[in-house]
N, C-alpha and C positions, 0 to 999 in steps of 0.2 A: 908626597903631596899629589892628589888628583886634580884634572881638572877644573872640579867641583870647587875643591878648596880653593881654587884661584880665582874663580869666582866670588868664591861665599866671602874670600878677604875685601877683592874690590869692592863688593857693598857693604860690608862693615864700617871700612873710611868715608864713604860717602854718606854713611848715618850719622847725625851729628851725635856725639858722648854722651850728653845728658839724657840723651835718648835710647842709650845700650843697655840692655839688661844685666844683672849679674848674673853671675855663677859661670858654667862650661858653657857655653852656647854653638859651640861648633855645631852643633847636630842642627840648630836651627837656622843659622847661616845658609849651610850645605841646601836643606829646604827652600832658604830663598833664595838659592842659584838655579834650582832648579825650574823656582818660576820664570828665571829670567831667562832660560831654555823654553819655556813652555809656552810663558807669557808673554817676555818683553817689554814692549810700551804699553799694552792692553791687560797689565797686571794694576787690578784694582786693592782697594784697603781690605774689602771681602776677602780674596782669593791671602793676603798676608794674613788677616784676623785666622783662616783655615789652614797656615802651615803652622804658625802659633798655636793653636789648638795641635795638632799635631804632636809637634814637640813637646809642649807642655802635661797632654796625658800620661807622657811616660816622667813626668819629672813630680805632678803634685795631680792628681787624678782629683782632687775636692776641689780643685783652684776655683774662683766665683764665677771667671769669665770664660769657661769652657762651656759657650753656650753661642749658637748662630750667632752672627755679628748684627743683623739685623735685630736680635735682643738687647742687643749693648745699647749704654745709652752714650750723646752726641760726644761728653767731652772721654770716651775710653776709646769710642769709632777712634777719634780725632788720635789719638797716638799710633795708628797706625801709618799717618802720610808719611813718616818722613822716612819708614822703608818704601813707602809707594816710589817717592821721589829717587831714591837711593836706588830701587832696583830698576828703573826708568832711565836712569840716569847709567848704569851699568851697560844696560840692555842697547845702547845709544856709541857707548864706548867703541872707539877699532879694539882696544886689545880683548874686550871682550867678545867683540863680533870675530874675532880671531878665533879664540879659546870655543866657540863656536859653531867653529867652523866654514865661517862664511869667507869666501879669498878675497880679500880687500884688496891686495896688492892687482889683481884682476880685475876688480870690478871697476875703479875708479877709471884707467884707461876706456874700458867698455861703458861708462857713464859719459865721458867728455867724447869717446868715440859717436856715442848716437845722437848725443845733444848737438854734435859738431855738423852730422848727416841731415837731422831735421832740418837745421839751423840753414843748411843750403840747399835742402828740397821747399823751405820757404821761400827761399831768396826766389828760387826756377819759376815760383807760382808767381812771385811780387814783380818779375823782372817785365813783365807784360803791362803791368800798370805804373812805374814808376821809370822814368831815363835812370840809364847807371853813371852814377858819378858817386864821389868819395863820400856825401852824406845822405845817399837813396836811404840807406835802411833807419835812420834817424825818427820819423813818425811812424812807421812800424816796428821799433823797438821799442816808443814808446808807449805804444799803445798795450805791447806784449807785457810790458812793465806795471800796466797800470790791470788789463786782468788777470794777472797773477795776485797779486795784491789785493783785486776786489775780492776774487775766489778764497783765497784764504793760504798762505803760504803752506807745504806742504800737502797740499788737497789735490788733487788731479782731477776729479768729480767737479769740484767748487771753480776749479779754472775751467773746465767745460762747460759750466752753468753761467758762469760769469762772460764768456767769452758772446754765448746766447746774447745774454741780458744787454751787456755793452753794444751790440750791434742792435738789438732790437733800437734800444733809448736813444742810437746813434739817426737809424734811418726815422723813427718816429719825427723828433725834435727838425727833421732837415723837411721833414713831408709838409709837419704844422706849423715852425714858424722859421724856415730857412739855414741854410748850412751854416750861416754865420752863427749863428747861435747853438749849431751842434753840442760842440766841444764844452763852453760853459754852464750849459744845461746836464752832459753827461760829467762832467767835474763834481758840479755841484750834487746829483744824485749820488753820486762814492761818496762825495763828502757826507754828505746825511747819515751811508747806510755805515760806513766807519765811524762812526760819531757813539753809533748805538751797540755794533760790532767791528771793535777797532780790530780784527783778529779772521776779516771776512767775513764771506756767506759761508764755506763749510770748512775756513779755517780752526783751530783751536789752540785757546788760550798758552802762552808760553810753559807756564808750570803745568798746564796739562801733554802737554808734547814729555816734558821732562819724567 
């Protein structure tokens, strides 16, 4: 068994049954590990509908639906999410980001290591504006909390945009109608723009992450 195949199994279990094709499928499988080499999380229904084409020209070359996916009409599109979600969901996996190649056992140290670095080249910047005592970092954690969550979780861009915006609405609201009322005016703006994007400004919806 290659690689391949140990991929191409993970996302077979993570496609629900009634959703499996018959017959030998290996060979189509092995194609969608490959997207999840290729693709990852940025593997659309399109890019599944063209490895299916794929495999299927060499199994039934008349088949109906060997035809752009942008031909198909909505309810054929629609059987293709649940290998979206499947190979999304693979592509997301340690054992797959192993089989991979990516050194997880590596990188997480190096993740908590630089989070840990920022985390106290903040503190050096805060330490001028706030006395040190045990609950300094308490309103700038919370604030860190709150745009990440406006920005959109996993977005980096969206917590840059966000981080803008919350200072803008922060120093506006304290200019026009005083500091008191800061906080409750920029509360209430998250609250608004969550209401319509519970998922941030350039976060993205949970089954689309998946």
């Amino acid at each position: 068994m290659i690689y391949l195949d140990e991929l191409a199994e993970a996302i077979r279990r993570a496609v629900p049954p009634e959703s499996l094709p018959d017959g030998d499928t290996a060979a189509l499988f092995r194609v969608y590990a490959v997207l999840v080499l290729a693709k990852g999380e940025e593997v659309t229904r399109a890019d599944v509908h063209n490895a299916w084409v794929a495999w299927m020209a060499g199994q039934d070359g008349n088949h109906e639906s060997l035809v752009p996916f942008s031909d198909l009409d909505a309810e054929t599109q629609a059987e293709d999410s649940p290998y979206v979600v499947a190979i999304r969901a693979v592509a997301q996996d340690l054992d797959a980001a192993r089989l991979m190649g990516v050194p997880v056992s590596r990188l997480y140290p190096l993740t908590m290591g630089l989070a840990s670095a920022l985390a106290g080249v903040a503190g050096v910047f805060l330490g001028g504006l706030y006395f040190a005592y045990p609950n300094a970092g308490d309103k700038p954690l919370l604030e860190a909390l709150i745009v990440v969550i406006f920005g959109g979780l996993g977005s980096l861009p969206g917590t840059v945009y966000a981080a803008y915006a919350i200072g803008l609405i922060q120093a506006t609201a304290e200019v026009l109608v005083g500091t008191t009322w800061s906080l409750p005016i920029l509360y209430g703006v998250i609250l608004l723009v969550l209401i319509f994007r519970p998922y941030g400004l350039l976060g993205k919806p949970s089954e689309a992450r998946l």
